[in-house]
C-alpha positions in Angstrom: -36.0 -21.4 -31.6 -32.3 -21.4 -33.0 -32.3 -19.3 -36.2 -29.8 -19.3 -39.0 -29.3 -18.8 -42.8 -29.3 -22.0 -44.7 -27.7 -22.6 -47.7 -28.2 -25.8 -50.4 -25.8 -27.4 -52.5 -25.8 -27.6 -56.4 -25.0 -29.9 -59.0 -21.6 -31.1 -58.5 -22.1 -31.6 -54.8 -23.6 -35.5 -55.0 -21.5 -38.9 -53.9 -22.2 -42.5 -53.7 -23.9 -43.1 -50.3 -25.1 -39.4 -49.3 -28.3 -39.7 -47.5 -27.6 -43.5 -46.0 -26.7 -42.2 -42.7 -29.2 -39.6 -42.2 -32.4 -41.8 -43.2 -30.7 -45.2 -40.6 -30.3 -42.3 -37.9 -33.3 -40.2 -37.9 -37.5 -41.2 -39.3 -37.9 -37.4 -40.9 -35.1 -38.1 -43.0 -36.1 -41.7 -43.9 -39.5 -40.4 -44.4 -38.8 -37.4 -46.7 -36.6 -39.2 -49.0 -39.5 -42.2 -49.5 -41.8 -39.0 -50.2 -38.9 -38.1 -53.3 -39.5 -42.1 -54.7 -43.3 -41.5 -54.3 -43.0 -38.6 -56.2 -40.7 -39.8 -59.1 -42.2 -43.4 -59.0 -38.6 -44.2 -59.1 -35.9 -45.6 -56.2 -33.9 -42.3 -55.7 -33.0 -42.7 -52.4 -31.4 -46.1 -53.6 -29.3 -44.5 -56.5 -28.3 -42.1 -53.4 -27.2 -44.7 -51.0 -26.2 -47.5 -53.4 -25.2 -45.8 -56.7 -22.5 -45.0 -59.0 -20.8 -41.9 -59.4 -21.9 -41.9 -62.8 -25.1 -43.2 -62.4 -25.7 -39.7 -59.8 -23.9 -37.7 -62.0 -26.8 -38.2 -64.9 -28.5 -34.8 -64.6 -32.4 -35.8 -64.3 -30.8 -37.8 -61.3 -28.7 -35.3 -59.8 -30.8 -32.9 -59.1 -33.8 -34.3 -57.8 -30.9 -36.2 -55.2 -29.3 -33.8 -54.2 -32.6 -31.8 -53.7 -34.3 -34.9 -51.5 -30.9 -35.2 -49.6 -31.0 -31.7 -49.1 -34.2 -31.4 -47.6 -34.2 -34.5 -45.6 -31.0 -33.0 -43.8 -33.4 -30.1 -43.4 -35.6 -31.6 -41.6 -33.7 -33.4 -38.9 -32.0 -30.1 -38.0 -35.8 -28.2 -37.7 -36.6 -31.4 -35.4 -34.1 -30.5 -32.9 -35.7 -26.3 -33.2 -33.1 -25.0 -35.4 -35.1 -23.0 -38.0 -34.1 -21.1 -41.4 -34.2 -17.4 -41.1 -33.5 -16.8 -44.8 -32.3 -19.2 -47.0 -30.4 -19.2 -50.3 -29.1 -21.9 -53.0 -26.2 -22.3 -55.5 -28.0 -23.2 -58.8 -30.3 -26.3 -58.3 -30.0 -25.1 -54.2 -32.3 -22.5 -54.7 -35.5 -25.0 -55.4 -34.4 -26.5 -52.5 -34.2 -23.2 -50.5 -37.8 -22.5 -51.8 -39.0 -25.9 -50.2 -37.4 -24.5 -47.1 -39.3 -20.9 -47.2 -42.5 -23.2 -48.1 -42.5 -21.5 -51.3 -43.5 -24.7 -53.2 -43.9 -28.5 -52.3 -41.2 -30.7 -51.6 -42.5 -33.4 -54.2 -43.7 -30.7 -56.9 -40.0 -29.5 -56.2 -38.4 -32.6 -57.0 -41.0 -33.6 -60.2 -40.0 -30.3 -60.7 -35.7 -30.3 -60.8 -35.8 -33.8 -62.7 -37.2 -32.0 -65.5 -35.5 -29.1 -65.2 -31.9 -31.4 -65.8 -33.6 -33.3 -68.5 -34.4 -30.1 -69.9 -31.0 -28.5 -69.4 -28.9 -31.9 -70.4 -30.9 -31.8 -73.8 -30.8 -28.1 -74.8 -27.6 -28.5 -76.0 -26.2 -31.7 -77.9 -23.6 -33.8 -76.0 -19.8 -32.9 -76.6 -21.3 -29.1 -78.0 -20.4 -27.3 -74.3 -18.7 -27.4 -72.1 -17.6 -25.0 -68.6 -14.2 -24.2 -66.8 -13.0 -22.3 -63.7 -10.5 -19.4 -64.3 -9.0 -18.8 -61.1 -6.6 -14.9 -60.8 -8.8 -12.9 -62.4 -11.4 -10.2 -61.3 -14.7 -9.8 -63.6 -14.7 -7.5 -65.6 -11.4 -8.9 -67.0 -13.2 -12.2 -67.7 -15.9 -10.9 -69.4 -14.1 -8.4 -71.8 -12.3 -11.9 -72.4 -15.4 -13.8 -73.1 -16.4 -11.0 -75.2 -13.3 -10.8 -77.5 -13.0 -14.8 -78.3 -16.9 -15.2 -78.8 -17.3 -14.6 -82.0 -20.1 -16.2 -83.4 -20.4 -18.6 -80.6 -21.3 -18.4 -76.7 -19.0 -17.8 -73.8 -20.0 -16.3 -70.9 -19.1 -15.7 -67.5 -21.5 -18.7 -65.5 -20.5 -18.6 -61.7 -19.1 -15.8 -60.0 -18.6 -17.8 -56.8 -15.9 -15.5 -55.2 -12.9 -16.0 -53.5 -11.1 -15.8 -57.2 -13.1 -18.2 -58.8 -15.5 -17.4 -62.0 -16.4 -20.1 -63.9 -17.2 -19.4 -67.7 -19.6 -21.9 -70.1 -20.7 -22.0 -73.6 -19.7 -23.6 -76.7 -16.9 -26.5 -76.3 -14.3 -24.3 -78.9 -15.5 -20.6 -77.4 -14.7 -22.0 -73.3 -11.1 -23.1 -74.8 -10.3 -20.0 -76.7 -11.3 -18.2 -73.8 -9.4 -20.4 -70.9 -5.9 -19.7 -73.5 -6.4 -16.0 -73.7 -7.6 -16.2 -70.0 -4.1 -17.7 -69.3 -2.4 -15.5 -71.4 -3.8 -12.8 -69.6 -2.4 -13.7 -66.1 -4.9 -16.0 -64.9 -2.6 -18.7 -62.5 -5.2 -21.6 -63.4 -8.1 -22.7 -66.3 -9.7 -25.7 -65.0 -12.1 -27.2 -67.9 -15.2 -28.8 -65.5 -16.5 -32.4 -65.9 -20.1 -31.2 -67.0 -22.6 -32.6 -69.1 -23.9 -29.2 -70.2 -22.9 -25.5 -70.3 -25.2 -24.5 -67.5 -26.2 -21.1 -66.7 -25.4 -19.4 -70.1 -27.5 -18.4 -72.8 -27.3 -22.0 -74.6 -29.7 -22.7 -71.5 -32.3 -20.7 -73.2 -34.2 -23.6 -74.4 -34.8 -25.4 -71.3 -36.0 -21.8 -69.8 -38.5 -22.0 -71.8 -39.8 -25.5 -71.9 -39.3 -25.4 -67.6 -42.4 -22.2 -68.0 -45.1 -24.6 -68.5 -43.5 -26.8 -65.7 -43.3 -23.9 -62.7 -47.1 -22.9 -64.3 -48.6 -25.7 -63.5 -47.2 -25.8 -59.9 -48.7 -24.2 -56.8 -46.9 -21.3 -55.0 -47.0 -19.7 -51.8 -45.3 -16.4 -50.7 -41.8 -17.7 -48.4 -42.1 -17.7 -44.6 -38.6 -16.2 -45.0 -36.6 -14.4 -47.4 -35.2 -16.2 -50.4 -32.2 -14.9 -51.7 -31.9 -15.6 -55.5 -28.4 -16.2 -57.6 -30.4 -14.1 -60.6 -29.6 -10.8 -58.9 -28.1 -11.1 -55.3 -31.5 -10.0 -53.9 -34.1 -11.3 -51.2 -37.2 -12.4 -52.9 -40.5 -12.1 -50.7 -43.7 -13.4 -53.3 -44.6 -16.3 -54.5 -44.0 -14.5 -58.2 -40.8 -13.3 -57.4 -39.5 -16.9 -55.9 -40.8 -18.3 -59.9 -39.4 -15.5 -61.7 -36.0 -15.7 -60.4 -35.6 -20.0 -60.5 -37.1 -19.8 -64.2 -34.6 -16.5 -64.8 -31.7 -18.5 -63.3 -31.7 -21.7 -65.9 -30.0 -18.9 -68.2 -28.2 -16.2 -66.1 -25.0 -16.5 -64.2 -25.1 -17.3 -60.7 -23.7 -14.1 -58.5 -23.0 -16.1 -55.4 -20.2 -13.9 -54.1 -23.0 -11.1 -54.4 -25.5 -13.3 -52.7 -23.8 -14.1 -49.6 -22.1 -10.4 -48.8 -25.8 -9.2 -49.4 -27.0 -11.7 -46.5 -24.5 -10.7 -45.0 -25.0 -6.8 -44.9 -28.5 -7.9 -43.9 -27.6 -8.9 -40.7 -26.8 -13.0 -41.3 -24.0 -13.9 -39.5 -24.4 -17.8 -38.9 -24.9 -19.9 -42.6 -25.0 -23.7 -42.3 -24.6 -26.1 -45.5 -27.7 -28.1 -45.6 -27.2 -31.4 -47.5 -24.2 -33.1 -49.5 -20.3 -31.8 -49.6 -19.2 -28.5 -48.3 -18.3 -26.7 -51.4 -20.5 -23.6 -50.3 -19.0 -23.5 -46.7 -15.6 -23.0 -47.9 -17.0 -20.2 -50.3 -18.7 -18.4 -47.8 -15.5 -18.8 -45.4 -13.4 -16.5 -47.9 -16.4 -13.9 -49.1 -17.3 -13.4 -44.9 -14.3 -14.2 -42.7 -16.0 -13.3 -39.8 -18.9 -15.8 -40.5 -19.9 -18.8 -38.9 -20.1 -21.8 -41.4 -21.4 -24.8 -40.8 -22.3 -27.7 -42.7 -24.9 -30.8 -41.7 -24.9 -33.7 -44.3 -24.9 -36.6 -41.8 -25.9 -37.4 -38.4 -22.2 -36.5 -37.0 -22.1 -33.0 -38.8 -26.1 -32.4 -37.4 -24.8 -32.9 -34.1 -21.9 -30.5 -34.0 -24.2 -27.7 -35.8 -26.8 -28.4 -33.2 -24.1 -27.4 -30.3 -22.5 -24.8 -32.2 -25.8 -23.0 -33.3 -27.3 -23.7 -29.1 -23.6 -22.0 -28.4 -24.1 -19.0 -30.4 -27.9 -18.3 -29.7 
């Protein structure tokens, strides 16, 4: 058996056609993604293949995709004996690194996550938030920012995904005053983000809350593997920790620098990109330079992580 830590995509990762390839080359993947449109009652693998960039980027859409693409890409890699030893997801990646740890059900997962982006899209009104990247600046810099500029509105650090990158989120006017003083302060960039929502700050609150009753209806099952969470950079091993941390999350930034140096100090040394785009592969290359990264979103990409992973057994 091949082992290796598995990381999943988040919102922002989807595009037109992701998924097409994998479900025409291999049956698990066709298979799990007609298990998603069971479970929704809805074609979501055809919005995948077939649909419009804005038609994925609605947020009850996006995440239950990407989640199904995710998994399905999952799937055909455990077919050919490569297996997750831990597994760990940015945002909306970390439901679909519970599926992989068996925590919860692949189709309670995605009922689950198009909720849980209803719920987030509607807890605060369109054109209220909004979210940027400040690139050049170290933390604790970024937060004293935030801090200052507030006021009486939110801003908050949202993503601390490393390599110089912290992305901030809360009201529309708070994330501009912030991405000015930001600037003023030496930052070389503040990029505002093309979001429908100011995810992972406390205007998120509200869709905590309502996702409660969702995650206690669900069934859950201590992970076969450790989970590590974005809430506090930590390995979760219970079923209650696993649903404490995604329902923490909604609201709380996501420390994925802290995430992936922890794996790594826990002995994980090879990390492959399960499911659409390679955002995370590139941020893991600059927090562990002496990582293997590798990514498997399509047949070709499984392929190449299959020899790679057989060559470094």
């Amino acid at each position: 058996m091949i082992r290796f830590a598995a990381l999943f995509p988040g919102q922002g990762s989807q595009h037109p056609g992701m998924g097409r390839s994998l479900a025409s080359a291999f049956p698990v993947s066709r298979e799990t993604l007609e298990r998603a449109d069971a479970a929704l009652g809805v074609p979501l693998s055809a919005t995948c293949f077939e649909g419009t960039d804005a038609q994925l980027a609605r947020t009850e859409t996006t995440q239950p995709a990407i989640l199904a693409v995710s998994i399905a890409a999952l799937r055909a890699l455990e077919e050919r004996g490569a297996r997750p030893s831990a597994s760990a997801g940015h945002s909306l990646g970390e439901w679909s690194a519970n599926v992989a740890a068996g925590t919860i059900a692949f189709e309670d997962a995605v009922r689950a996550v198009r909720r849980r982006g209803a719920f987030m899209q509607e807890a605060v009104p369109a054109g209220e938030g909004a979210m940027a990247a400040i690139l050049g600046l170290d933390a604790p810099a970024i937060g004293a920012i935030c801090a200052r500029v507030a006021g009486d509105e939110v801003v908050s650090p949202a993503n601390f995904n490393g390599a110089g990158q912290i992305v901030i989120a809360g009201h529309a006017a708070a994330v501009q005053r912030a991405c000015e003083a930001a600037l003023a302060a030496g930052a070389r960039r503040a990029v505002p983000l093309p979001v429908s929502a100011p995810f992972h700050c406390a205007l998120m609150r509200p869709a905590a809350e309502r996702l409660n009753d969702v995650v206690g209806a669900m069934a859950w099952s201590d992970p076969s593997h450790p989970v590590y969470t974005n809430v506090d950079a930590a390995p979760v091993t219970t079923a209650a920790q696993a649903r404490q941390a995604l329902l923490a999350q909604v609201a709380s930034p996501v420390r994925w620098q802290e995430e992936i140096e922890r794996m790594a100090a826990d002995g994980h040394r090879v990390f492959v990109e399960v499911g659409p785009g390679k955002v995370l592969s590139g941020l893991v290359r600059r927090i562990v330079k002496e990582a293997v990264v590798l990514n498997v979103s399509d047949p070709e990409t499984l392929e190449q992580s299959v020899r790679t992973l057989e060559e470094a057994a």
